[in-house]
C-alpha positions in Angstrom: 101.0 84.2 81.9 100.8 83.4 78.3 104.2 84.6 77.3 105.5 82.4 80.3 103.6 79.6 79.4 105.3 79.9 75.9 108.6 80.9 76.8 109.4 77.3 78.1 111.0 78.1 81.1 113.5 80.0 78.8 113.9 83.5 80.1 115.8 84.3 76.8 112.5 82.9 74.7 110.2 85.2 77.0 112.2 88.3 76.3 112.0 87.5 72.2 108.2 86.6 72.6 107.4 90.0 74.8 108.6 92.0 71.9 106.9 90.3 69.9 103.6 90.7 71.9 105.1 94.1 72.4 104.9 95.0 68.4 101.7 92.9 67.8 100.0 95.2 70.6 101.3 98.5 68.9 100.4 97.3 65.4 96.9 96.4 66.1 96.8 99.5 68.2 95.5 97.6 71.7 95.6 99.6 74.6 97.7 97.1 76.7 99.0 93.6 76.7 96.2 91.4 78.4 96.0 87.8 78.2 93.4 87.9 75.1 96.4 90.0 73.3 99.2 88.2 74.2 97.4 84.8 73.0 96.6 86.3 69.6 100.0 87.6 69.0 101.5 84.8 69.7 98.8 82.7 67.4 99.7 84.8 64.8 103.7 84.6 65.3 102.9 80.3 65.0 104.0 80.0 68.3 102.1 76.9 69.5 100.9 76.3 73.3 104.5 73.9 74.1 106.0 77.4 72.6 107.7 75.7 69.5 107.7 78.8 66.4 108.0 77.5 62.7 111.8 76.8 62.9 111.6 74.3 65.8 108.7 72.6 63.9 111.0 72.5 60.7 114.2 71.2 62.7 111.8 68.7 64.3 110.2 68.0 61.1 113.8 67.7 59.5 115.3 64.9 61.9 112.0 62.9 61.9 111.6 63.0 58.5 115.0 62.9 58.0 116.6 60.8 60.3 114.0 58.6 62.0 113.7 61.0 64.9 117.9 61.1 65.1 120.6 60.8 66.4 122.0 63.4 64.2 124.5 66.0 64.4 124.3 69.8 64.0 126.0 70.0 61.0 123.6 67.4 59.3 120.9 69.2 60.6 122.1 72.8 59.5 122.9 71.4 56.1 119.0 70.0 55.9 117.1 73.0 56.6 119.3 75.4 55.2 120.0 77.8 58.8 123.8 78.1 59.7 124.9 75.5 62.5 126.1 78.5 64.8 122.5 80.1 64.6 120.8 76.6 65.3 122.8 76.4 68.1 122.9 79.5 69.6 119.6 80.9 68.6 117.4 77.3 68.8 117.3 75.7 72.4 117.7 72.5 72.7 114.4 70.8 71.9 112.4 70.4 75.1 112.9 66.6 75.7 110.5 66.1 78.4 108.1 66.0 76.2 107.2 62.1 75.7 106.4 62.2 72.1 110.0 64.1 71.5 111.7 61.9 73.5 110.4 58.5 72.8 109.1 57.9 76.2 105.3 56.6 75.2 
């Protein structure tokens, strides 16, 4: 459930956060992936309970700091953080917007 949870309805984001769990689990040698493991793993990845890693939090950090929260394009983005556009876009989803404090919906 924790991976799911995480994976933000993204079956493409569960699949990288299994194999993550996956390695985590083998590393540290548990015998299976329970919901204790998966939770740690995922701790220690930086994945946070909405399921954002350390390069959604710097893209979000980017366009609030940035830009005032946006609008901005993809480029302008790209050249901020320093990731390619075409990785941003098809690596990155789309940052979950029903989220009110993303959104601006307070």
């Amino acid at each position: 459930m924790e991976i799911a949870r995480r994976s933000r309805g993204t079956p493409r984001i569960a699949n990288r956060l299994l194999r993550r769990v996956r390695d985590y689990q083998v590393v540290h040698k548990h015998q299976s992936i329970t919901e204790v493991v998966a939770a740690e793993s995922l701790n220690f990845y930086q994945v946070d309970p909405r399921g954002l890693d350390w390069t959604d939090r710097m893209i979000l950090e980017t366009m609030i700091n940035n830009f005032n929260g946006g609008p901005v394009g993809l480029e302008t983005v790209a050249a901020s953080t320093g990731e390619d556009a075409k990785t941003i876009e098809d690596v990155y989803e789309r940052m979950p917007l029903s989220y009110p404090e993303l959104s601006g919906d307070r």
